[in-house]
C-alpha positions as CSV (number, residue, x, y, z in Angstrom):
1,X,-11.1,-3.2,1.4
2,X,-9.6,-6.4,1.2
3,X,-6.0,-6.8,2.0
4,X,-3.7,-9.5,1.7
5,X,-0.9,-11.2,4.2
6,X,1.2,-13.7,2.4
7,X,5.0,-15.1,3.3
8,X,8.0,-13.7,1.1
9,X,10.2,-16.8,1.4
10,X,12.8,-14.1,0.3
11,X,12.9,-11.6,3.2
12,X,11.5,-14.3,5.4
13,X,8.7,-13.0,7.0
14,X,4.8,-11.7,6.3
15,X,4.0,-9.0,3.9
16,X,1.1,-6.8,4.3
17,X,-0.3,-6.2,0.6
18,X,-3.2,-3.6,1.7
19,X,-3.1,-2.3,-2.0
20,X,-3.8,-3.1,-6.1
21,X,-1.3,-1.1,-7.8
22,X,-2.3,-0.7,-11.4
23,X,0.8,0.2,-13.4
24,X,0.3,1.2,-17.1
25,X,1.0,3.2,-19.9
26,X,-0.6,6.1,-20.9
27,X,-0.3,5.6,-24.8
28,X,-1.9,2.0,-24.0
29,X,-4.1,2.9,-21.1
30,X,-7.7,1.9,-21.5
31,X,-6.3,-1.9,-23.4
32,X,-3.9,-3.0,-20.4
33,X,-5.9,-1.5,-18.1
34,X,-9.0,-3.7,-19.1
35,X,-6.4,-6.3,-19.2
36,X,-5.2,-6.2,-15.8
37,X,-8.5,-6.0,-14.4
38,X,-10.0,-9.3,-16.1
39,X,-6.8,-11.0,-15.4
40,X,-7.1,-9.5,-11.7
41,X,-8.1,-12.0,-8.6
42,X,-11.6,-10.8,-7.3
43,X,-9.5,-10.2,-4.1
44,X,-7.1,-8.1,-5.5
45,X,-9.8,-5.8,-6.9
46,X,-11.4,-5.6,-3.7
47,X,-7.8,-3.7,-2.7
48,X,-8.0,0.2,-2.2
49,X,-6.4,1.3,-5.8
50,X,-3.0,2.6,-6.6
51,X,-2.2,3.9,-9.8
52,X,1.5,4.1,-11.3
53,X,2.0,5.3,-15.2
54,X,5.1,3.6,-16.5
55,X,8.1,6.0,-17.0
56,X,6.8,8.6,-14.3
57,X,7.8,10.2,-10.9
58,X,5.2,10.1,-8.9
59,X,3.5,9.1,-5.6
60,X,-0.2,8.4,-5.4
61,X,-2.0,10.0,-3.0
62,X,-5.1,10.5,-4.6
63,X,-4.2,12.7,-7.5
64,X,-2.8,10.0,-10.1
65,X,-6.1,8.0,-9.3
66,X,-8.2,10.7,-10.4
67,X,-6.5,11.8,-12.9
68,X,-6.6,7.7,-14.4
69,X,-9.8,7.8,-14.3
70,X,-10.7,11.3,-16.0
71,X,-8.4,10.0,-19.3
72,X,-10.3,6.3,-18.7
73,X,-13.7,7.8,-18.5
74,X,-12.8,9.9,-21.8
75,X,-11.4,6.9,-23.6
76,X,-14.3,4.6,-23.1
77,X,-16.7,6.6,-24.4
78,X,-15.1,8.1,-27.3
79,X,-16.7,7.2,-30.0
80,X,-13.5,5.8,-31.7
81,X,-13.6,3.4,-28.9
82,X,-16.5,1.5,-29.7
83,X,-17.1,0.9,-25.9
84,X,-20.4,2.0,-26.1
């Protein structure tokens, strides 16, 4: 993984950014998440993932992730989808 190191003029120092943190809704999942991706750096999608769903608690640590990409997998191929 890829991560990045940039200056925040604002706290005056270096960040560390080891992460891309994809953060969606769930009624508009598989649009903004194709989206983000094409509008994504190739060096940010080189990041280890980190999933957020708009409107909810919740810390990833692996579970959020997997459960993204059940409901993704299942929305791109239905066949209302056309994605396939």
């Amino acid at each position: 993984a890829t991560a990045t190191l940039s200056y925040d003029a604002q706290q005056r120092g270096f960040v560390f950014d080891p992460y891309w943190v994809l953060a969606i809704d769930r009624k508009h999942m598989l649009q903004q998440t194709l989206q983000k991706v094409d509008k994504a750096a190739p060096g940010e999608l080189r990041k280890q993932l980190k999933v957020v769903f708009k409107g909810e608690d919740g810390v990833d640590a692996g579970g959020v992730t997997k459960e993204f990409f059940q409901l993704l997998v299942a929305q791109l191929f239905d066949l209302s989808t056309g994605m396939w």
